[in-house]
C-alpha positions as CSV (number, residue, x, y, z in Angstrom):
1,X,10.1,5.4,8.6
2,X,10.0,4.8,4.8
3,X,8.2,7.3,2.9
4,X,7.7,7.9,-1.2
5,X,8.1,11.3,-3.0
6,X,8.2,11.9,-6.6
7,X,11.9,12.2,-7.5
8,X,12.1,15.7,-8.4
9,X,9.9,17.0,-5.6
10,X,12.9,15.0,-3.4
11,X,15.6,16.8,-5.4
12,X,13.9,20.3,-4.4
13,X,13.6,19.5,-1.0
14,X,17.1,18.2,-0.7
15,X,18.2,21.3,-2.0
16,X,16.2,23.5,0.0
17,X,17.4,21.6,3.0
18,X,20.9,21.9,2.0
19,X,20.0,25.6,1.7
20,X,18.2,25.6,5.5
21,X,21.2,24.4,6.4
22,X,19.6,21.0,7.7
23,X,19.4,17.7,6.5
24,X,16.1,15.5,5.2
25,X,16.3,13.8,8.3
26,X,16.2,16.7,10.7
27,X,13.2,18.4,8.5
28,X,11.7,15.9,8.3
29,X,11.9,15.8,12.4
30,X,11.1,19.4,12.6
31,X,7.8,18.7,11.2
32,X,6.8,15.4,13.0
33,X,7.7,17.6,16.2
34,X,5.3,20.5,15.6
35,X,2.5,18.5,14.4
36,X,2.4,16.9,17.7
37,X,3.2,19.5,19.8
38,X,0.4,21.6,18.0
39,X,-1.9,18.3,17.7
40,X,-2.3,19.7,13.8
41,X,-1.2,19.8,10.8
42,X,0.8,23.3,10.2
43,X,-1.3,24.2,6.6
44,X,-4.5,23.4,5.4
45,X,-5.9,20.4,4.0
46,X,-9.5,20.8,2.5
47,X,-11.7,19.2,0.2
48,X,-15.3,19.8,-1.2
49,X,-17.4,19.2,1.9
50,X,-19.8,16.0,0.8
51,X,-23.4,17.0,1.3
52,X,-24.7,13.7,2.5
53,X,-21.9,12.9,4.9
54,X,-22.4,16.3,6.4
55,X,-26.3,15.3,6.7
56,X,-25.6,12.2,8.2
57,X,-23.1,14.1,10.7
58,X,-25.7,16.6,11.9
59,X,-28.5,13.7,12.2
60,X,-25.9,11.7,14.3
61,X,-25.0,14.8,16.8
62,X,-28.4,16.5,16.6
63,X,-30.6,15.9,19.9
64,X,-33.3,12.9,19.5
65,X,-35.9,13.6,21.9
66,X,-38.0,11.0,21.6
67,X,-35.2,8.6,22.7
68,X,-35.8,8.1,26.5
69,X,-32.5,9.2,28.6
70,X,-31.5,6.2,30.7
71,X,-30.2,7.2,34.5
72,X,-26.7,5.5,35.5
73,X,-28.5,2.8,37.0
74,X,-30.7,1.8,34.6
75,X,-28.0,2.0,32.3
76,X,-26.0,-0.6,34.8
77,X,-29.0,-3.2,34.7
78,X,-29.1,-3.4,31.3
79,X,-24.7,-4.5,30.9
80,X,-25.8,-6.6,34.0
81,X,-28.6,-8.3,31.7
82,X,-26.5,-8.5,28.6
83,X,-23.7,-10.0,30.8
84,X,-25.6,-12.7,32.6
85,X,-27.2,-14.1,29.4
86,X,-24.0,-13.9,27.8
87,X,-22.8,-16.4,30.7
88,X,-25.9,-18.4,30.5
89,X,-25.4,-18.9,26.6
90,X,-21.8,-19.6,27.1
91,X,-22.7,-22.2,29.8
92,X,-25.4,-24.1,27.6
93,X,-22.8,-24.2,25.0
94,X,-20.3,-25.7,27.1
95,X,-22.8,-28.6,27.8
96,X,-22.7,-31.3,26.3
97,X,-25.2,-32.4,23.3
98,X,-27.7,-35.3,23.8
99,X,-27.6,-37.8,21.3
100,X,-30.7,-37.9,18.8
C-alpha cells in the first residue's frame, strides 16, 4: 500500500511512533485493524450537510403510496417478460438480413 502525506506531518508521525514504541508500519496496521473490526472510522468526519442531497434522500426513502406494491409473483412475471423478449430480440438479431 502506497500512501502520500505531507513531509512534515510524516516526520511527526515517525516521531510519535518512535515514541509509542512502534513502527509506521505497525500503526499504520493498528488502525486498518480497528476500522474493520469496528466497521468505522475511530473520529469523526463531517461536513456541511447539502440541503438538496438531503431532499433528494428523504424523497427516495420516504413511502410512495400511490405506487401499487407488486406480490412476489407478479413481481416474477414481469423478469419472466423482460427475459423472454430479451431472448426473442436476441434471436431476431441472430437472423440473418434479407437482401433489399
Amino acid at each position: 500500500m502506497t500512501v502520500r502525506v505531507d513531509n512534515n506531518v510524516k516526520r511527526q508521525f515517525d516521531a510519535l511512533c518512535e515514541q509509542f514504541g512502534m513502527s509506521v508500519n505497525a500503526a499504520v496496521n493498528v488502525f486498518i485493524n480497528a476500522v474493520v473490526r469496528t466497521r468505522s472510522i475511530p473520529f469523526t468526519i463531517s461536513a456541511e450537510e447539502n440541503q438538496t442531497r438531503k431532499r433528494a434522500l428523504e424523497a427516495f426513502y420516504a413511502p410512495h403510496p400511490e405506487t401499487p406494491e407488486l406480490t412476489l409473483d407478479e413481481i416474477n412475471e414481469e423478469i419472466r417478460k423482460a427475459r423472454q423478449e430479451r431472448r426473442e430480440r436476441m434471436e431476431r438479431e441472430k437472423q440473418p438480413k434479407e437482401m433489399v
